[in-house]
N, C-alpha and C positions, 0 to 999 in steps of 0.2 A: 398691211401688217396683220399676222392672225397671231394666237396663242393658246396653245390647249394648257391647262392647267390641272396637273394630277400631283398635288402636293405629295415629296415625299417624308416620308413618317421621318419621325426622330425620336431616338430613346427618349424619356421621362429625362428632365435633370432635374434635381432636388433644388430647392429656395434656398439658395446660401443667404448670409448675412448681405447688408447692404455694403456697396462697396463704392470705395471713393474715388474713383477716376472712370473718367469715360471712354470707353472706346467704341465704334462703328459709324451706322451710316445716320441715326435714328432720329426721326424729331417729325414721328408723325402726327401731332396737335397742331402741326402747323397748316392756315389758310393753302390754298392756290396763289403765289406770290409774296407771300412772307410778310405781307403789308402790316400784320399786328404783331411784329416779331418784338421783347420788350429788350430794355436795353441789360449788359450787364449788372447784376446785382440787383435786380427788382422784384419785388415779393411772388414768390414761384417760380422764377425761374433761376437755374445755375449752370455760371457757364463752361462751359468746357476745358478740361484741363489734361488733354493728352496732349504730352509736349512731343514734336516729331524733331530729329534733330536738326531740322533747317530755320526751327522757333517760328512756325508758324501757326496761327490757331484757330480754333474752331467755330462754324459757327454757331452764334447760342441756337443751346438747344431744350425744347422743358424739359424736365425733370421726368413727365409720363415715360417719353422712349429713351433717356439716357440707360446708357448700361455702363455698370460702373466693376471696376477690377480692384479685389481688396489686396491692397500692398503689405499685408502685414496678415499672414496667413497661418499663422502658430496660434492664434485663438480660436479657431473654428474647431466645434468639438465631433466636428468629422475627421478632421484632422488629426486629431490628437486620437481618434481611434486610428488612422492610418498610418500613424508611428508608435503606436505603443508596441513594446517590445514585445517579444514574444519568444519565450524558450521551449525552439523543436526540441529540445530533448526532452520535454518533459510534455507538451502540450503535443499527443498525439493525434486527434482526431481533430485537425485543421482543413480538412477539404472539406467543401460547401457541399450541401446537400442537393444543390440544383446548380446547374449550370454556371461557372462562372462568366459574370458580366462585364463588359469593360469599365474601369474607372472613370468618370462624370469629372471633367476639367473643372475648375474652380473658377470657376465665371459665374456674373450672375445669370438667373437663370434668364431675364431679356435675351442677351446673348448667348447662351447655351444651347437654348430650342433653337437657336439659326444655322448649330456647327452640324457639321456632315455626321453622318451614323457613322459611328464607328466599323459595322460589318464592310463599310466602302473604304475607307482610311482614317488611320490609325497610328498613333505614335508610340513608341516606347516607353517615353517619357511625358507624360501631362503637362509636368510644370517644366519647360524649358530653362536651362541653367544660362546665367546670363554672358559667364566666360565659360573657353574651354577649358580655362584651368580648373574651373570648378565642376565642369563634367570629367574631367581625369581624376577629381578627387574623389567621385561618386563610383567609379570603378563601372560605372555601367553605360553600356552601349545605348548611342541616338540613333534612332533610323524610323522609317515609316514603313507602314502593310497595306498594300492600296489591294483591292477589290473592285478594277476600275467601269466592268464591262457587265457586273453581276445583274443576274435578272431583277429588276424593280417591278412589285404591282403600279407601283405611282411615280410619275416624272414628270415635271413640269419642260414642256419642250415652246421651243420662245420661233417664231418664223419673221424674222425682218430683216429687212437691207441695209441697215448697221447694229454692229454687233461692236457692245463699248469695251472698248481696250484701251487701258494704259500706254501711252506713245512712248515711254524710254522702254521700259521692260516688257509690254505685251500682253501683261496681267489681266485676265479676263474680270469683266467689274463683277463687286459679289458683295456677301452681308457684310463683310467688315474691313469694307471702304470709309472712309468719311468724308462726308458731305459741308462743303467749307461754306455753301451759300446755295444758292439755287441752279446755278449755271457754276460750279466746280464741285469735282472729287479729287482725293487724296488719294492714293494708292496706298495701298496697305502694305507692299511689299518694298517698293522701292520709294515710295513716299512724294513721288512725282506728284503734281497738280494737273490736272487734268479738265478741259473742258466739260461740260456737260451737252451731247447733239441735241438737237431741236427736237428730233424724231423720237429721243428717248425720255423727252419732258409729258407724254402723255403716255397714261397708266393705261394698258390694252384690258387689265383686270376691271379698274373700276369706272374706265372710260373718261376719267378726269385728266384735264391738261395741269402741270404744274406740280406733279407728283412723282417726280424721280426717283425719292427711296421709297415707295409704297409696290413701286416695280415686282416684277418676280426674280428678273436677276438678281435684286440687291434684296429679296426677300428668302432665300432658297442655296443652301452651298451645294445643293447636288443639283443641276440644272442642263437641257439638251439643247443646241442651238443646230439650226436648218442652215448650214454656212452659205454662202453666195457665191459666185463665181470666183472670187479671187482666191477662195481657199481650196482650187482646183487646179496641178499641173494639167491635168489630160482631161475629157470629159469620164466620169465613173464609171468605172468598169462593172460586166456583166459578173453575175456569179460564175463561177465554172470550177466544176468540179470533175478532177482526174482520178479513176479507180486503179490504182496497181496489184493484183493477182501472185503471189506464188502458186505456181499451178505443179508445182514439180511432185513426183512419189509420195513423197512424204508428208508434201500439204494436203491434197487430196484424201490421204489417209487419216488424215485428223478429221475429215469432214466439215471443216470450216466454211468451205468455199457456199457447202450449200445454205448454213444458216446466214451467211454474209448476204446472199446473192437474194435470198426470201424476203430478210429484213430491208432491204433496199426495194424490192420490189413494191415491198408493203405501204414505202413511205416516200416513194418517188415523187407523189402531189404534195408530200410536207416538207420538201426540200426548200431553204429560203429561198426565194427569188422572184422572178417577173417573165414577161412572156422570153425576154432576153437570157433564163437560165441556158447556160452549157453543162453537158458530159458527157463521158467519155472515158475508154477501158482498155488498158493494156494488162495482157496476161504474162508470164515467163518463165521459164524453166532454164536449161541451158542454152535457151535461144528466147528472142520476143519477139511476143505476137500482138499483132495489131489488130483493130476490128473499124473496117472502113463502115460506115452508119452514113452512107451521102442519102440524099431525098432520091428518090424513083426505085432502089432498091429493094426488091422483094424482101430479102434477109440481110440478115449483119455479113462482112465479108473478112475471112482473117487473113490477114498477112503474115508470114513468118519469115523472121531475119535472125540472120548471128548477129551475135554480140560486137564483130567487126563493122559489119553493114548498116547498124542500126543507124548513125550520123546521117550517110551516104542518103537513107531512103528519108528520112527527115527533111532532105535538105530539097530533095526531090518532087515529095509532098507537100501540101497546103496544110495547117493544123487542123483547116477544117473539115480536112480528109475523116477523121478521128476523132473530133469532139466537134459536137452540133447540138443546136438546138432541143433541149428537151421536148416542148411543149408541142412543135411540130412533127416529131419523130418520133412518139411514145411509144408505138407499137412496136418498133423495128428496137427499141432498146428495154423494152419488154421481152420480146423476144428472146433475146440474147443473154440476158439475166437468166429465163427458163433454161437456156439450153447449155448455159457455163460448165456448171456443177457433170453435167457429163461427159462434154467435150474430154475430159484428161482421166476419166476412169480407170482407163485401161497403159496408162501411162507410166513409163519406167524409168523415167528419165529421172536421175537423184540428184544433178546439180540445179545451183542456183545462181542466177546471173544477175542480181541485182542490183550490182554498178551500172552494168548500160541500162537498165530498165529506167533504173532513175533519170539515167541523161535523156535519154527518152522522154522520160516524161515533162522533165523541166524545158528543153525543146520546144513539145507542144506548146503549154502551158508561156512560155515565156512573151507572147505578143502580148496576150491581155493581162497573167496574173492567174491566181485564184488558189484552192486548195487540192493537193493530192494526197492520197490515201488508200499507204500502204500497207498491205498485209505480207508479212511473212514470217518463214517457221524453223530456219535453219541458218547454220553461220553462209554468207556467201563465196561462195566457191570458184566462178568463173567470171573471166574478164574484168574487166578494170574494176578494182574494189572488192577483187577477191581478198577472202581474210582467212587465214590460219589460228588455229583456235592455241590463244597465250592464257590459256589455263586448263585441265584436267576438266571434263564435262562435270563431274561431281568431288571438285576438290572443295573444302570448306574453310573457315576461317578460322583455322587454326594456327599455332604459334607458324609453325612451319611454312605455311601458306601465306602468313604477314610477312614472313621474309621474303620470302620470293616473291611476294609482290611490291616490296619497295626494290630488289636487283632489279627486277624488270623496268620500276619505274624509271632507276639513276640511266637504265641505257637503251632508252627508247623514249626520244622525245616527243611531245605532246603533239606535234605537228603529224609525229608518223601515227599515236597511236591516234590521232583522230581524223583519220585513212580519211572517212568520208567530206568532211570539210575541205578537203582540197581535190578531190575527184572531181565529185556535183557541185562544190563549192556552192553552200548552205549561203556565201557573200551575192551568188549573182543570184541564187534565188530571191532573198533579200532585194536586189536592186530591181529584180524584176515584178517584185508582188506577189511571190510563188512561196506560197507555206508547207510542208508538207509534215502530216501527221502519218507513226509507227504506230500497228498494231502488230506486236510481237506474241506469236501464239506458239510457243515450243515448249517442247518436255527434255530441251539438249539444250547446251553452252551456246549463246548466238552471238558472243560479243556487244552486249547491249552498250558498254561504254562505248564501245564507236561506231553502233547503227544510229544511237539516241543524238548525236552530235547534228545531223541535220537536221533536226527538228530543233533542237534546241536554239539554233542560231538562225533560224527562219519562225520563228516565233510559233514552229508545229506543237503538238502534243505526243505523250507515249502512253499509249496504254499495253501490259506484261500479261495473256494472259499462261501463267506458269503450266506444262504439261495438259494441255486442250486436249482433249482427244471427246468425239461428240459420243462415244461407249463409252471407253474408260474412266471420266470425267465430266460426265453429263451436265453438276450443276454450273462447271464453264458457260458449257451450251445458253442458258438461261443469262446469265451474266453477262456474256457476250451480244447477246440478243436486246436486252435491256439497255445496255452502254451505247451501243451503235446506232438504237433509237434514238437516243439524246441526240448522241450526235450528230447525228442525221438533220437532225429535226429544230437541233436549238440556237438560238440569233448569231449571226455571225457577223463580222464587221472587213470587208477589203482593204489592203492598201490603208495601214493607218499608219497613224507617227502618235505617241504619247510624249509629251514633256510635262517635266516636274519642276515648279517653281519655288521659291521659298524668301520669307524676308530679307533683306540686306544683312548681311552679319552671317547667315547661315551657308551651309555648302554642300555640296552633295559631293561623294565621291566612290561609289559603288551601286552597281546594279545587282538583283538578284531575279533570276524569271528565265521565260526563254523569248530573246528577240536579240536585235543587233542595234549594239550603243552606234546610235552615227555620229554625234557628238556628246558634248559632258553632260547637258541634259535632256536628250536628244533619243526615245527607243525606237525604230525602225519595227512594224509589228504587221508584215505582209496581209496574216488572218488573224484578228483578235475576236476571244469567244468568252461567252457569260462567267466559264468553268476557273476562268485562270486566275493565277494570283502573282503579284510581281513584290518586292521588299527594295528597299533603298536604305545606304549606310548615311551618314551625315554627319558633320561637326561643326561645332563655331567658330567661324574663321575670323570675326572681329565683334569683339564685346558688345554686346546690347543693351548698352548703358543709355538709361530713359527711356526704354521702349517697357511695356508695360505687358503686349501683348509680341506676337508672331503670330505667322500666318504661311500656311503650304497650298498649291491649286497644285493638282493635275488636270490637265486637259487634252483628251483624246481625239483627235479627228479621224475620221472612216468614213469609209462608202457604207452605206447600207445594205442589204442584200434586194431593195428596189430601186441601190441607183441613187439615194440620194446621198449629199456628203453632209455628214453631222459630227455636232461636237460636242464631249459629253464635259462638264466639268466638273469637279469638285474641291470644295474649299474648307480649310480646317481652321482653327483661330485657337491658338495656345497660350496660355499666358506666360509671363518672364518671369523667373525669380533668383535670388541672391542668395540664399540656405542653404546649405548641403541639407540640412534637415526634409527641406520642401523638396527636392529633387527626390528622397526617396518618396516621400508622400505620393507623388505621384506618378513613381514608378506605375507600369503594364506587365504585370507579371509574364503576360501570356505574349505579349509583344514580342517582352525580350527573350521571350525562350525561342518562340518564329525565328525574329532576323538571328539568336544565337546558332540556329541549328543550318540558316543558309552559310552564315560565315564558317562552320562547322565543313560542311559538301565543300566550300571551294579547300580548301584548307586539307582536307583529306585526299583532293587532287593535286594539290601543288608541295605538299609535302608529305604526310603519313597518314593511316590512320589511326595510329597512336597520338600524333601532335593534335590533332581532333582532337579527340577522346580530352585529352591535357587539357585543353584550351577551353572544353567547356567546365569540367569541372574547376578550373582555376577563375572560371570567370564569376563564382559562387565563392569560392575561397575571396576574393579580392572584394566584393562587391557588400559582402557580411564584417571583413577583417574593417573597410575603411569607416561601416555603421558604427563598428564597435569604439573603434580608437577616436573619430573625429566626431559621433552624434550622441553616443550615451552617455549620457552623465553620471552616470553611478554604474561602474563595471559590477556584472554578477554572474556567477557561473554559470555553466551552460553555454548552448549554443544559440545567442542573443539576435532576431532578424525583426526589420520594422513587422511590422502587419501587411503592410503593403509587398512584401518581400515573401510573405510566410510558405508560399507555394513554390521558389522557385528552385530549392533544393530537389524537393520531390518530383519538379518537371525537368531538370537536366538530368538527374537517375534513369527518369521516362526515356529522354533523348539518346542516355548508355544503354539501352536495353534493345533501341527499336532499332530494327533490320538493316539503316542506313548504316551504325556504326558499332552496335554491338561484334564480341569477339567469343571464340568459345564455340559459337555454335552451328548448328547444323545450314547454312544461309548458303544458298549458292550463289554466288561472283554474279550473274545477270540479276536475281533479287536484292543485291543487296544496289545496283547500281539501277534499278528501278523504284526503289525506294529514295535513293538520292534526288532523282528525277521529282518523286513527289513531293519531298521537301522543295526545292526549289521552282515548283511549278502550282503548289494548292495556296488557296484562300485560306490564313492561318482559321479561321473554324475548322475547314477537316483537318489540317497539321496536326492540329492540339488532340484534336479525337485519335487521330492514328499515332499519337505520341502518347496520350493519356486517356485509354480505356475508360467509359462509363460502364459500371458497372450497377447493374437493377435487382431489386426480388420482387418476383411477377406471381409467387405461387399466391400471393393474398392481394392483388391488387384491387382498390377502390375505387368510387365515384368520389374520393374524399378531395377536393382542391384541383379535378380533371378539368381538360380544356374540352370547349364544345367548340368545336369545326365542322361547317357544314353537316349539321346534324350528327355527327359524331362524338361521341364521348370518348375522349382520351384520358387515361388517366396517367396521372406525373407521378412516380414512384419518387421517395430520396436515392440519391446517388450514394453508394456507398466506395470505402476505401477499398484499394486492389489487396486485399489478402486475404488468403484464405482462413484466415481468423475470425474474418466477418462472414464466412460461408456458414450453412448449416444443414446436416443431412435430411434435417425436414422440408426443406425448401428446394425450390426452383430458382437458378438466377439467370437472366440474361447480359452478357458482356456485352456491349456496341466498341467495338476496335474502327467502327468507320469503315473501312472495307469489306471487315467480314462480323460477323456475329456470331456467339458462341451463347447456345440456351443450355446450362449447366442442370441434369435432375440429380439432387442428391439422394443418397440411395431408401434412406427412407420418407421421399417425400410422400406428402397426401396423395389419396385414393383417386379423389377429390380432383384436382389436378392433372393425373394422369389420364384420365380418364374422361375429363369434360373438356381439355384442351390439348392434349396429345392423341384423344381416340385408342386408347389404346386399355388394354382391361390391368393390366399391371406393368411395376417396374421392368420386373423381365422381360416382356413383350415389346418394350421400345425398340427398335429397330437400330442396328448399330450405323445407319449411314441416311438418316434422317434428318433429311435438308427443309422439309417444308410444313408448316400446322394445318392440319385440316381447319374447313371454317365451320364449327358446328354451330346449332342453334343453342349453345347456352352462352348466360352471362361472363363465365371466366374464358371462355374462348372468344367472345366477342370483345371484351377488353384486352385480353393477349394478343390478339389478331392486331387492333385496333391502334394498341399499342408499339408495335413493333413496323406495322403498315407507315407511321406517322415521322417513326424519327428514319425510315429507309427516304421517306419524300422531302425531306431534308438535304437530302445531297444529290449532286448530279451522276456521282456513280452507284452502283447496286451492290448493294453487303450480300454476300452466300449468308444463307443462314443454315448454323450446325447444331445439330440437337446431339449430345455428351452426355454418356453417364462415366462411373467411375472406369470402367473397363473399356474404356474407349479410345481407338489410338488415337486423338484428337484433342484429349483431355490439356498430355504436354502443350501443346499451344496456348490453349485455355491458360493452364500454371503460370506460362511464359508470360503473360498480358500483366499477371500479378505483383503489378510493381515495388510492391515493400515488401515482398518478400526475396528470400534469397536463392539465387539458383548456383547451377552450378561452376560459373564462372562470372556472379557477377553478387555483390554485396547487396544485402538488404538494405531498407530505407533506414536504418535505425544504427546499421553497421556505417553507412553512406555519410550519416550524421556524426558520428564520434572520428570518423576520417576528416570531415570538414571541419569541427572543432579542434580537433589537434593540429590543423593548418592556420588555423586562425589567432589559436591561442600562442602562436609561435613568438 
């Protein structure tokens, strides 16, 4: 048995009061053998009193590691800040100056420092309601945000040949099990008894035998385990990766192919894997080409087929005709990467064949598995999974445009509009291991709703990049170059399965992400990557009467990209309560806006995007109306929301304005259906960034409270409110929208500024299509640099950054981010509010 030990971090949680019941595994004062255990009721020690409902109990435990859960939570005077009322109509400047953080569960903090980080998962709801009647009374949605695969500096990964599981339910052991004696656990979820193995009675940390809870599994909710052979249908599959090419007229002409083909080339040795990596490349136009890469061959060899033949020669060839060995072959697919970008220069050819392409490539791919990764720029045109473009390349979302696209929805059913899932059938991908990732790079209509459908159901990714052209559009170029790095480059996981567990009484009944449900708790997830984020709906399906706590695991199983098969788990521990009052206390403002805005995407596909739009605003109407009528005690005017609540007006406004379901505005049909894509596919941190702009003033920034990082100083400006109220023509602001960045000068800012962090000798002189800050040798360009450098290495994708003055056609954008104020089809935060108040006061 080995075990590396790389504790991972856990937010701060505050010393609550002391609380009178115990819950976990805890009772580290105790010898090797329990020999001095005292009996109950003797001076120092108390016994345990979580009652589970089979009436079984605990055994005693001191008092040092008991963790105790306070049942009576209306006296803690955090609480009572987290309900005091609070009237938006009067109380404007309610957004925090720095980042919101998630709410800290009401545990003590013994057991708080144990629960998962929130950045990994996340509930909506803190205090779990103990019936569902009384989560129907609260008006607000349960569900979880997992972050299941995210990059960690620290992980505790465990290597041994039992790995302890719960025998009725499967439940991986963790902190908030209980420990009924030496040789038994309690399951937390299903409440099973449980042996204790032999194997698992010696601590690998502190090399002591007889220390079962001192363990790492039962010390750690975020935990990796080295699974054994039985958590293997096949031996681990090799990495392999398939390149798919549009090489037709019009791709070529964007010039993509060559910054594609550089970037790969660059990072071919930082590709995951072992001496066992594969790849391999299909190109296509209105035919596909193959590139045979066998050993003894001087150069790559292509092949060209139609669209009819492509099966035929597949069926003919070995996969390994076409995809081999990296580590063996480097030069001959070096090669070949050099000489792409030219091979189609001179090429006229304007359709696209990217239904066979696909099949093609799933073909290859389907012995072993792995990821393909397709580029292309135009709607496709030939052969199976040609598409017909069912919208005007530049029609917008206007009234007119809402109509015809709900005629279209009533008579075109889902199956037909989602052409691609049943051509390539996204199911056998799925069945096979086979994920495939879209890079969509057009300046034209490409049907993103029904290229994005195979990625989505093979647990691919999409990335949009709007009108690429490497002239026209150069700061693409950079962005695309950047993104493909990542991906290229960042952990990847084969062949996994993730299930979601959750205490007796609770249930799960919706998925949000992209992967394939195989059963009810059950995702099917071919490539799982650091980047992704998945949401889960939930309800009470029988009372959790005398449970005190709850508790959720996820746990992931994968190949590694060396081959080996690991399992990631994480464990959350909630506590129960009976208040409609406590259920808002611990409300997740930011939770509920996440799962609101995935329920939002499905909902805009299965019925309008008006009933959207409805459904979130009514879920703020309903969720304020039942605080008023059944939690305050003394009605007073205005628009009355707990504290806990006090943001979530202002974040479903965010949610009407952003590109997935805003109306009114200039959006084209493939951005607004890639914007959907990101909602249902990011870690709600970027959600909330690309739903709710950060907005900075950088023209006077300080050393005043900065972070030092690797010798760097950062400095942390306040976040200000999105309106242009808070602007000022002396200043400098920079916006963070998370994808892109917008550096605002107003028009009479300082010299000062212009000058030591623009380069530039005056206002006038700014350049109207300045994307990048020179890095000069003064302080305010080394903090502006410094600054903006910090929060881009924060996410895995790359913000363009836009420098805006008044006269800029980029400004509108800018305006558009400004969420309290009013545009022209959509109400201010202050109009938004007297709307919400007259539905409530109804």
């Amino acid at each position: 048995m080995s075990f590396l030990l790389l504790a991972t971090p856990h937010p701060s949680a505050p010393a609550n009061l002391k609380m009178n019941r115990n819950v976990g595994y805890s009772y580290p004062a105790l010898p090797p053998g329990y020999q001095n255990t005292s009996p109950p009721g003797a001076p120092g020690v108390q016994a345990s009193a979580l009652q589970y409902p089979d009436g079984s109990k605990h055994f005693h435990q001191p008092p040092l590691g008991t963790n105790h859960l306070n049942a009576s939570m209306g006296s803690l005077s955090l609480q009572q800040e987290g309900l005091r009322p609070v009237n938006l109509l009067q109380e404007r400047n309610i957004l925090p100056t720095t980042l919101l953080q998630a709410p800290v569960p009401n545990l003590h903090e013994d057991i708080q420092k144990l629960n998962c980080n929130p950045e990994l998962f996340r509930c909506t709801l803190t205090n779990i309601p103990q019936t569902q009647a009384l989560l129907n009374k609260a008006k607000l949605p349960l569900g979880l945000l997992l972050h299941p695969f995210k990059d960690l500096s620290q992980l505790p990964v465990v290597t041994s040949s039992t790995i302890v599981r719960c025998r009725s339910c499967r439940t991986y052991i963790n902190p908030f099990v209980s420990f009924l004696d030496q040789r038994r656990w309690k399951c937390n979820l299903c409440y099973r008894v449980n042996d204790v193995p032999e194997e698992f009675m010696y601590n690998p940390v502190t090399r002591v035998y007889g220390e079962p809870h001192k363990r790492p599994e039962v010390q750690n909710a975020t935990i990796e385990f080295m699974a054994p052979s039985e958590y293997m249908l096949r031996p681990p599959q090799p990495p392999v990766y398939l390149f798919v090419f549009d090489v037709s007229h019009n791709a070529i002409e964007t010039g993509y192919l060559n910054t594609v083909c550089k970037t790969l080339l660059d990072n071919l040795d930082l590709l995951p894997g072992n001496t066992r990596t594969k790849i391999g490349f299909i190109t296509f136009d209105s035919t596909i080409h193959f590139y045979s890469l066998q050993e003894g061959l001087s150069q790559p060899q292509m092949l060209i087929v139609s669209d009819i033949e492509v099966i035929n020669l597949i069926k003919k060839k070995t996969p390994e005709t076409f995809v081999l060995i990296l580590f063996s072959n480097l030069q001959l697919i070096q090669d070949l990467l050099k000489s792409l970008p030219q091979m189609f220069t001179k090429s006229l050819e304007t359709q696209s064949a990217l239904g066979p392409a696909l099949q093609a490539a799933f073909k290859l791919m389907s012995p072993t598995g792995g990821r393909i990764s397709v580029f292309q720029t135009q709607l496709p045109s030939v052969g199976m999974g040609a598409l017909k473009s069912r919208e005007e390349p530049n029609q917008r979302a206007t009234a007119k445009v809402r109509k015809a696209e709900k005629v279209k929805r009533t008579g075109m059913s889902l199956k037909i509009r989602f052409i691609y899932l049943l051509l390539i059938s996204s199911l056998d991908c799925s069945g096979q291991q086979v994920a495939v990732d879209l890079f969509l790079l057009s300046g034209q209509y490409s049907d993103l709703a029904s290229l994005g459908c195979i990625s989505r159901y093979s647990a691919g990714s999409v990335y949009y990049y709007q009108s690429y052209h490497h002239k026209h559009n150069p700061v693409q170029v950079e962005k695309l170059q950047k993104e493909l790095k990542r991906y290229l480059t960042r952990k990847i996981g084969f062949e996994a399965v993730m299930r979601i567990r959750c205490t007796k009484g609770l249930s799960i009944h919706t998925f949000h992400g992209n992967f394939f449900v195989r059963s009810t708790d059950l995702l099917s997830l071919p490539n799982v990557n650091p980047d992704a984020g998945y949401a889960v709906q939930m309800s009470v399906e029988e009372s959790l009467t005398d449970m005190q706590v709850v508790s959720f695991q996820s746990a992931l199983l994968y190949t590694s990209s060396k081959g080996e098969r690991r399992i990631r788990v994480h464990t959350m521990c909630l506590p129960v309560v009976t208040a409609l009052s406590d259920v808002y206390l611990g409300a997740d403002v930011q939770a509920i806006t996440g799962l609101l805005a995935n329920m939002a995407v499905d909902r805009s596909v299965s019925a309008t995007l008006s009933d959207a739009r409805d459904a979130l605003v009514n879920a703020v109407i309903d969720s304020l109306s039942a605080y008023r009528s059944s939690v305050l005690s003394i009605q007073q005017p205005g628009l009355m929301a707990p504290s806990s609540l006090r943001l979530f007006p202002l974040y479903v406004l965010a949610l009407l304005k952003q590109k997935a379901f805003q109306t009114g505005m200039n959006a084209r049909l493939d951005e607004r259906i890639f914007s959907m894509c990101q909602v249902k596919n990011q870690p709600l941190v970027y959600l909330m960034l690309m739903t709710h702009p950060s907005l900075y003033r950088v023209d006077n920034l300080t050393d005043e409270g900065a972070l030092n990082i690797n010798d760097r100083t950062i400095p942390q400006p306040p976040i200000l409110q999105l309106s242009v109220e808070k602007l000022s023509r002396e200043g400098a602001y920079l916006m963070d929208a998370g994808s892109v960045m917008f550096l605002w000068i107003g028009k009479s800012c300082g010299q000062s500024f212009i000058s030591q962090v623009l380069g530039v000798p005056n206002y006038g002189s700014i350049p109207q299509n300045m994307t990048h800050l020179p890095e000069l040798e003064t302080a305010e360009s080394i903090r502006t640099v410094a600054f903006i450098s910090w929060l881009r290495e924060q996410r895995p994708f790359f913000p363009i950054l836009y420098v805006i003055k008044d006269d800029s056609p980029l400004k509108s954008s800018f305006l558009q981010n400004m969420i309290e104020d009013r545009t022209e089809s959509a109400l201010s935060y202050y109009e938004f509010l007297l709307h919400i108040q007259q539905q409530v006061n109804k």
